[in-house]
C-alpha positions in Angstrom: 46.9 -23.8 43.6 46.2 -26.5 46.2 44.3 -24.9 49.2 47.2 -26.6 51.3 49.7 -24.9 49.9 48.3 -21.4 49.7 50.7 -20.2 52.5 53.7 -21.2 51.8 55.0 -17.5 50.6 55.4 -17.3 53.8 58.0 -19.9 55.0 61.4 -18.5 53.9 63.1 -19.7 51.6 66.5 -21.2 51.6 68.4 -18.6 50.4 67.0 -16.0 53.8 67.5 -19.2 55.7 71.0 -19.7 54.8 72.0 -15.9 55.0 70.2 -15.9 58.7 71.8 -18.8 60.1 75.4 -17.7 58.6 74.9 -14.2 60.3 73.8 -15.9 63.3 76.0 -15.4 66.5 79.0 -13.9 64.3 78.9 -16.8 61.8 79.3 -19.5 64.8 76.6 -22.2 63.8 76.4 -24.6 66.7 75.4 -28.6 65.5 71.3 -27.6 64.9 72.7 -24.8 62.4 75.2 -26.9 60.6 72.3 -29.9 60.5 70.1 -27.4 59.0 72.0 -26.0 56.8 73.2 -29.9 55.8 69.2 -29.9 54.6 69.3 -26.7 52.7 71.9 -28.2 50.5 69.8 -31.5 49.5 66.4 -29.5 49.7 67.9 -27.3 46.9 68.0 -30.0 44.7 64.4 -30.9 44.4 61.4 -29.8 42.0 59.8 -26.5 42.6 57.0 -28.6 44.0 58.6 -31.1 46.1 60.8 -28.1 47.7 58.0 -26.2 48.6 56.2 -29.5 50.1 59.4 -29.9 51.6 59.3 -26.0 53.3 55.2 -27.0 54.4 55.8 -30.0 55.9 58.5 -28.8 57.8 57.2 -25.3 58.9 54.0 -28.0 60.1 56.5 -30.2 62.1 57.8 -27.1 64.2 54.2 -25.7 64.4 53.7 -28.3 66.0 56.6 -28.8 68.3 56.0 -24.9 69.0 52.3 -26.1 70.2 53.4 -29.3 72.5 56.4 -26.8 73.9 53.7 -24.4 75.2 51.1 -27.1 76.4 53.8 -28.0 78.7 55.1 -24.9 80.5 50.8 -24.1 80.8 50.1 -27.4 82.4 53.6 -27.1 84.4 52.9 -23.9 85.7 49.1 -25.1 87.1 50.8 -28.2 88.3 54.6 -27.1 89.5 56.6 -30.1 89.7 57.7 -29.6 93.8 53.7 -29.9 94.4 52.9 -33.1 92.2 55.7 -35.0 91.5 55.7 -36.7 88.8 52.5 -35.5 87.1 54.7 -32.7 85.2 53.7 -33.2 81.2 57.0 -33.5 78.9 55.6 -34.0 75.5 
């Protein structure tokens, strides 16, 4: 197995994802859900392989969203907007 792929057991696969988004705010998906669920369908129809590529490269992309989110709020809350105008990071 490719050391890059050694984790992926542990990104859900689409069948939990499906089952948690449905059950999700008494089955009201909002537009994220629906997009998401929009992927599920096409993602189902790749390779073993290419689906579980797919899951990693994903899973990375909100890692990494997850990172930038919490770089913000820490440099926002050492530099609070009403003190330095301006110099607030939005990444």
């Amino acid at each position: 197995m490719e050391e890059s792929m050694k984790h992926l057991h542990k990104i859900p696969n689409n069948n939990n994802m499906i089952q948690y988004l449905r059950s999700k705010h008494n089955n009201e998906l909002d537009e994220t859900d629906n997009l998401m669920l929009g992927y599920t369908k096409t993602i189902q129809k790749f390779t073993p392989r290419r689906q579980a590529v797919t899951k990693m490269k994903i899973a990375q992309l909100i890692m990494q969203q997850e990172l930038k989110m919490k770089l913000t709020e820490a440099v926002n809350r050492v530099l609070p907007h009403h003190q330095y105008k301006g110099i607030g990071v939005i990444i």
